[in-house]
C-alpha positions as CSV (number, residue, x, y, z in Angstrom):
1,X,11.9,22.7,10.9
2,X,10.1,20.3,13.0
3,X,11.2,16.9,13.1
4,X,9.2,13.8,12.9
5,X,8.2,11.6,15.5
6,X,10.6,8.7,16.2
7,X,7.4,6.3,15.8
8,X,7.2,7.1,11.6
9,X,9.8,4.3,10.1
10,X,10.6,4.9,6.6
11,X,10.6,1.9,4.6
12,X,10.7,1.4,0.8
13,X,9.2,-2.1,-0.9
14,X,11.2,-4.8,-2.9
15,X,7.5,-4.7,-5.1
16,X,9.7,-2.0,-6.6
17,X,12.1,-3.7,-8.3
18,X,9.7,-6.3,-10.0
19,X,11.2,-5.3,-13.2
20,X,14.3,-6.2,-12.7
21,X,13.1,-9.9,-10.4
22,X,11.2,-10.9,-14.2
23,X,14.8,-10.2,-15.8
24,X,15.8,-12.6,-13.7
25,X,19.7,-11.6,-13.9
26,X,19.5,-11.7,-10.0
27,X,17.7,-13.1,-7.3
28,X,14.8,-12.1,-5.9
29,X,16.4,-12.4,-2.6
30,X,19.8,-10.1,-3.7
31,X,17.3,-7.8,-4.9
32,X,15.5,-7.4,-2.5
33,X,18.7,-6.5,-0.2
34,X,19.7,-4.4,-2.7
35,X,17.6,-1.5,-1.7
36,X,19.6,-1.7,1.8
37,X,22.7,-2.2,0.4
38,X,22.4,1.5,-1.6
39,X,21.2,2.7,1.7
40,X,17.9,3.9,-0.2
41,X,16.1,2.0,3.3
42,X,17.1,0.1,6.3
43,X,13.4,-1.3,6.3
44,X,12.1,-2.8,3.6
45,X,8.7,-5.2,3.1
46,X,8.6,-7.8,0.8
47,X,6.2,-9.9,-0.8
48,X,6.4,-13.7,-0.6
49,X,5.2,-15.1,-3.3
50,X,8.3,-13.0,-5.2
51,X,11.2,-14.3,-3.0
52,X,11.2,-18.3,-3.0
53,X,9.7,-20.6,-5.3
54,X,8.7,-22.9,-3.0
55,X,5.7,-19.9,-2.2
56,X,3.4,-20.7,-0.3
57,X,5.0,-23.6,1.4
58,X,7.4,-22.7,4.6
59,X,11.0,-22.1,3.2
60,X,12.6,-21.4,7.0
61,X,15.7,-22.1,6.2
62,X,15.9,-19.5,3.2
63,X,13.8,-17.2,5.0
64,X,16.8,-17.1,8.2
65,X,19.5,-17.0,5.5
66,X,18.2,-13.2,4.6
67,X,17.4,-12.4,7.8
68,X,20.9,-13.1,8.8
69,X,21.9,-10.8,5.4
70,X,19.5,-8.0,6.1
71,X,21.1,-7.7,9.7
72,X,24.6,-7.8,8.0
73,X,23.7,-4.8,5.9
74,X,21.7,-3.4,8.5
75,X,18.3,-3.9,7.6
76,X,15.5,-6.3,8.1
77,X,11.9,-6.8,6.9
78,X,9.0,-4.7,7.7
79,X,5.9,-5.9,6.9
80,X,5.1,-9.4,4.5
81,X,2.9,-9.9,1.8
82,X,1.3,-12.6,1.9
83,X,-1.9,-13.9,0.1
84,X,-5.1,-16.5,0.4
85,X,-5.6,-18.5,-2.7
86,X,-9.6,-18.9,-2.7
87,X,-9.3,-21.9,-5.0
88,X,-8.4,-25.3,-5.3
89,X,-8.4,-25.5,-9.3
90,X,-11.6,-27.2,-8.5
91,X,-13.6,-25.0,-6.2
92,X,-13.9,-22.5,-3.5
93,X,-11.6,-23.3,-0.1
94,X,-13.5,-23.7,3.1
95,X,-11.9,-21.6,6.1
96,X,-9.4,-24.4,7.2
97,X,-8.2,-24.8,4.1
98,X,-7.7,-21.6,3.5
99,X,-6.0,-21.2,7.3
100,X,-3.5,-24.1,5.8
101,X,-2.4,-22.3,2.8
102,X,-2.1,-19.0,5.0
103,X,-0.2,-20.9,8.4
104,X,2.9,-21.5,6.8
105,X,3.2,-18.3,5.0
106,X,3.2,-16.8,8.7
107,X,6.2,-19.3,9.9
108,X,8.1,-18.1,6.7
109,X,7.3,-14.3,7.6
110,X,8.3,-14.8,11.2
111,X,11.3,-16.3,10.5
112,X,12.2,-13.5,8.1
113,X,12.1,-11.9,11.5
114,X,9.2,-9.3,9.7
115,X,7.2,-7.1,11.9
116,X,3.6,-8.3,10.0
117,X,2.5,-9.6,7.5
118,X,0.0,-7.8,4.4
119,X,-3.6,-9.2,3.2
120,X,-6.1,-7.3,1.2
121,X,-8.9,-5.6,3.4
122,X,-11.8,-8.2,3.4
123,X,-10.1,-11.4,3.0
124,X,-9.5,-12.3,5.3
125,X,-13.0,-12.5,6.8
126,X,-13.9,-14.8,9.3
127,X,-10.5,-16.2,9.5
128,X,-9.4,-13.1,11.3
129,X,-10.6,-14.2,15.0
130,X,-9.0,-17.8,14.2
131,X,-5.4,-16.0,13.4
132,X,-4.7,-14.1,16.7
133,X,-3.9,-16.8,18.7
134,X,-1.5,-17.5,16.3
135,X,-0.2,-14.1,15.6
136,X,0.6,-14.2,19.2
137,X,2.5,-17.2,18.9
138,X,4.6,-16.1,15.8
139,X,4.9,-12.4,17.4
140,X,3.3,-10.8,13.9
141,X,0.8,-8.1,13.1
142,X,-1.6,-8.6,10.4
143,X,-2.7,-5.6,8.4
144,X,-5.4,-5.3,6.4
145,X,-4.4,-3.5,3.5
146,X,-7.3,-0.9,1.9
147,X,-6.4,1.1,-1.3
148,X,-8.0,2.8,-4.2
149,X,-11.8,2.7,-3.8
150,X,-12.2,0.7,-0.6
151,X,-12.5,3.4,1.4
152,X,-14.8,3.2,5.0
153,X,-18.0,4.1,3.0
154,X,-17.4,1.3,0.2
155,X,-16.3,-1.6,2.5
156,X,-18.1,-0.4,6.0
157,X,-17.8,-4.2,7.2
158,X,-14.3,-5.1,6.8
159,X,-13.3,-2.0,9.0
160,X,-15.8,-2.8,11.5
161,X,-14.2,-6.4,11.7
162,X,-10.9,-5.3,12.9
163,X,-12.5,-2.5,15.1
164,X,-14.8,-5.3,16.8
165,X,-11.5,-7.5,17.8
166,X,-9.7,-4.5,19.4
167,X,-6.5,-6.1,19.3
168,X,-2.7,-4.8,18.3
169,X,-2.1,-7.8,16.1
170,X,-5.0,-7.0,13.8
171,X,-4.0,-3.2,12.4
172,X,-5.3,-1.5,8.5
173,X,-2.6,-0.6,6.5
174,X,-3.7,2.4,4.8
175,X,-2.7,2.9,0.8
176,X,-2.3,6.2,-0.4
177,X,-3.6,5.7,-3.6
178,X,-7.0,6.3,-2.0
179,X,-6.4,10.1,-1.7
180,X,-5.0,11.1,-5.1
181,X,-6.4,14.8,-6.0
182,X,-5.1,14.3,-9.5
183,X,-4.0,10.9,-11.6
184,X,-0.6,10.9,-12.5
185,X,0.6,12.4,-15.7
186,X,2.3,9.8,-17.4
187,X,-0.5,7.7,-17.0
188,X,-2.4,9.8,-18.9
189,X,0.1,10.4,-21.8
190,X,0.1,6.5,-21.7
191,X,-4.2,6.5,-22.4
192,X,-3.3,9.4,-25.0
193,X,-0.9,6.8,-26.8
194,X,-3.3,4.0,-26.3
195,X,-5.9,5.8,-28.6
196,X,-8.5,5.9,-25.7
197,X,-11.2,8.8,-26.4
198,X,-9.3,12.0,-26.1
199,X,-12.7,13.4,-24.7
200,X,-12.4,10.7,-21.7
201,X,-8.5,11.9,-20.9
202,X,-9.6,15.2,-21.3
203,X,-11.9,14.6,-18.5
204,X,-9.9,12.5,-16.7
205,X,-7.2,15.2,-16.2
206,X,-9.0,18.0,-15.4
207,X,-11.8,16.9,-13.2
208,X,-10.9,13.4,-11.9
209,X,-12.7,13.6,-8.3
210,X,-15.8,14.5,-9.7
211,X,-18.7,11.5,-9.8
212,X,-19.3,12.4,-13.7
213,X,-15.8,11.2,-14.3
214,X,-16.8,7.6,-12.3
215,X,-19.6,7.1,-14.4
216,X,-17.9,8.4,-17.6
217,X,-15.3,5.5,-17.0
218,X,-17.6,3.0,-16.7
219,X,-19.9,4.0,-19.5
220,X,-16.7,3.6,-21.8
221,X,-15.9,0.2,-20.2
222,X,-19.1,-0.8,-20.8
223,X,-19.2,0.2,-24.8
224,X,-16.2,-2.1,-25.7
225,X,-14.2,0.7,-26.7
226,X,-11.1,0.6,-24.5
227,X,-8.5,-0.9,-27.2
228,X,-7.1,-3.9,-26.2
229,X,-3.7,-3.2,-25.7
230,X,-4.6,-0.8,-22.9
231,X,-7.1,-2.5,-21.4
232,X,-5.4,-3.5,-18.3
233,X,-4.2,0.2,-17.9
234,X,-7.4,1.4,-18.1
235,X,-9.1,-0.6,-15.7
236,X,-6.6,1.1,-12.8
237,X,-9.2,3.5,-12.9
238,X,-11.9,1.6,-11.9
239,X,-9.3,-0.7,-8.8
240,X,-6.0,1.1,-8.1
241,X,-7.1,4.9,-8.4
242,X,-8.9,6.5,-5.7
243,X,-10.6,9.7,-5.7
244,X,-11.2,10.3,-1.8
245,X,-10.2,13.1,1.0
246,X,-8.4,12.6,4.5
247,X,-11.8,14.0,5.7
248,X,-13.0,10.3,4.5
249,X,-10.4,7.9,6.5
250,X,-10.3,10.2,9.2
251,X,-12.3,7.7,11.4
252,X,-10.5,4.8,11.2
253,X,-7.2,6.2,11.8
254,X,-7.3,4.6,15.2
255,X,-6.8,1.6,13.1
256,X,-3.9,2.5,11.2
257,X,-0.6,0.6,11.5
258,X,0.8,0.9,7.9
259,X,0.5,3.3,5.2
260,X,1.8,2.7,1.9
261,X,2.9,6.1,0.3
262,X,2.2,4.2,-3.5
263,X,3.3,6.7,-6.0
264,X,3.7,6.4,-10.1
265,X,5.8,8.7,-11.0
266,X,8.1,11.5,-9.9
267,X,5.9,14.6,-11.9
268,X,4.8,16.5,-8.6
269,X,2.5,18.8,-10.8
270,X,0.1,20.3,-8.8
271,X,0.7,18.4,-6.0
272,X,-0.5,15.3,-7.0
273,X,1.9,13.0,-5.6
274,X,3.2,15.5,-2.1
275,X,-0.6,17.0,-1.2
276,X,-2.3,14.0,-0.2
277,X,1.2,12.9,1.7
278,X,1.1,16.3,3.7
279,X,-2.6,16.2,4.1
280,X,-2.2,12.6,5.7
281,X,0.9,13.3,7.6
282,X,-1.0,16.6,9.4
283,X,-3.6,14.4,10.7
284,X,-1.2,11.4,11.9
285,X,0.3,14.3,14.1
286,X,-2.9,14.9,16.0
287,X,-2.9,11.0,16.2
288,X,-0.2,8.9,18.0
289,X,0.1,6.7,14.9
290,X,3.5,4.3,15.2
291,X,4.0,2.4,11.9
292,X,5.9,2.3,8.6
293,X,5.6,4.8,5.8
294,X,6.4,2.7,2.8
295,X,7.2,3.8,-0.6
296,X,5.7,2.0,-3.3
297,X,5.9,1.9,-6.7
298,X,3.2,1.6,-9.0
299,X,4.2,2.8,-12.3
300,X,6.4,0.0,-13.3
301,X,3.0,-1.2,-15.1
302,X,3.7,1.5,-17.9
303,X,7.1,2.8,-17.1
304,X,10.8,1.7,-17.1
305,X,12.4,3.6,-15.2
306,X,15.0,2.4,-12.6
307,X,13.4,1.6,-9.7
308,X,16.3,2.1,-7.0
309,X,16.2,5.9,-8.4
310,X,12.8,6.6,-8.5
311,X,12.6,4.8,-4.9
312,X,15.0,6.8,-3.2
313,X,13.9,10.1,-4.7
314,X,10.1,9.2,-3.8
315,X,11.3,8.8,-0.6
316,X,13.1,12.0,0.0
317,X,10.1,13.8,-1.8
318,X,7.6,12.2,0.7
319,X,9.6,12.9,3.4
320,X,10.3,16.6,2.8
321,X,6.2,16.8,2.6
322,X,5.7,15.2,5.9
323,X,8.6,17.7,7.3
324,X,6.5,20.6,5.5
325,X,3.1,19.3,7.1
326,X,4.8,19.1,10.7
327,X,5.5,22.6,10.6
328,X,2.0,22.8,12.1
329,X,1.7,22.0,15.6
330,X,-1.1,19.1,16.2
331,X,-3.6,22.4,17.8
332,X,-2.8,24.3,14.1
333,X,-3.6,20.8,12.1
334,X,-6.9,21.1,9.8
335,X,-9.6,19.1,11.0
336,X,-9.7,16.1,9.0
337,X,-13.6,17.5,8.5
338,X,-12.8,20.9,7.8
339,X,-15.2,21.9,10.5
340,X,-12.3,23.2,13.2
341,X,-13.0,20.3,14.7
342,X,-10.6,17.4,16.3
343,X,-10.9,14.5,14.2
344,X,-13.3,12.2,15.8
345,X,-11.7,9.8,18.2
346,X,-14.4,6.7,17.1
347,X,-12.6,3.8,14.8
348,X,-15.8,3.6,12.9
């Protein structure tokens, strides 16, 4: 079987154990290196806000101490989370203040020794051409992470942004969750339970790509009758849950310098969690994409399962698809337009 390129790190995110950081039985820190210390990944991103109280002021000193125990156990951080709080309590931030509250979240990230750090695509904004300077002076990446809906179509701007700057410290970090052919069954069972229309779930499970199904979701939104207990559940359809092909990243995979492989569960039916993995991972090969493949765990919102098993078996699932979809040399790959075409070397 063909191997895969040395440039595709497999990582696994301490988002994952969330669960078990609300318990609060350990720290967030120990748990975090727990997912290196049972050798489920030697590369593992983290989110800030989740490690150190102090969030988002500079904690150096803390952030060194787990660098130093990463390195013990033979890991180290990937990529940071890291976050913009628009508001004061009073009103909206102007750009330097929002630079302030970002800067020191850097300083923290680079002393973690981390490769990048993680915003939301858009956020950003204008702030982007102010940061490289000094994402050259902290050695970081910053990627732009797009998931669910925001594909290039929805948020054309935001992907032109960090095409127009045309530099290696600004990359998108691509979510998975943008491609799923199918939602994930337990999810559904969850809706089911949560009295939502059994018409709608009907729908919802068989024909989940169509635009009817968009517009169905909405309409029920819109009625006031998604029970409250599942509201928040239900409104994953509308943010976390996309409904898009490879054909429609394919563009902007000149960009790419993360990819989240978010998953929910472990039910494979169909294909619905290893399809849009292999159909990605075909395409990176006729690209010469260098970057983390990150397993992330979603389902923790409705499930409670043990995260350190469902991590490790996500990522041996994921990989064995990518394995599968390099079988292919980059000359047998599917064009990304299903034309027979290469995929079109333009960012945008």
């Amino acid at each position: 079987m063909t191997g895969l390129p040395a440039t595709w790190r497999f990582s696994a995110s301490a988002f994952n154990v969330t669960p078990e950081v609300i318990r609060a039985e350990r720290t967030a820190p120990d748990l975090a290196l727990s997912l290196v210390h049972r050798g489920i990944a030697s590369e593992i991103e983290v989110e800030l806000g989740q490690l150190w109280r102090g969030y988002p002021e500079a904690t150096p000193d803390e952030a060194r101490e787990l660098r130093e125990r990463l390195a013990a156990a033979g890991g180290r951080v990937s990529i940071v989370g890291v976050s913009i709080d628009e508001w004061d309590g009073r009103r909206r931030r102007s750009d330097d203040e929002r630079l302030a509250f970002l800067e020191p979240q850097l300083r923290t990230s680079a002393a973690l020794g981390a490769a990048g750090v993680r915003l939301p695509i858009g956020q950003a904004g204008a702030l982007l051409e102010r940061l490289v300077p000094l994402l050259d002076d902290l050695d970081l990446v910053l990627y732009e992470e797009a998931q669910g809906h925001q594909t290039p179509a929805a948020v054309p701007d935001a992907y032109a942004r960090i095409a127009a700057l045309d530099t290696p410290r600004v990359r998108l970090l691509l979510d998975i969750s943008m491609l799923m052919p199918a939602l994930p069954v337990t999810y559904l069972d969850e809706l089911a339970r949560g009295r939502i229309d059994p018409a709608l779930v009907a729908l919802l499970t068989d024909h989940w790509r169509e635009p009817d199904t968009h517009a169905a979701v909405v309409d029920h939104l819109r009625s006031g009758r998604v029970p409250g207990p599942v509201h928040t559940l239900y409104m994953n359809l509308l943010v976390r849950f996309g409904r898009s092909e490879v054909a429609d990243v394919a563009s902007v995979l000149p960009l790419l310098g993360g990819i989240h492989m978010k998953f929910w569960d472990l039910d494979d039916t169909d294909g619905r969690i290893t399809r849009p993995i292999r159909d990605l991972g075909t395409v990176l090969r006729t690209t010469e994409y260098a970057g983390t493949l990150c397993s992330e765990w979603g389902g923790q919102e409705w499930l409670a399962d043990d995260p350190w098993a469902v991590t490790g078996r996500h990522l041996a699932l994921a990989r064995s698809a990518l394995e599968e979809a390099a079988v292919a040399s980059p000359k047998q790959a599917p064009s990304p337009r299903g034309d027979g075409a290469a995929p079109h070397p333009s960012p945008l």
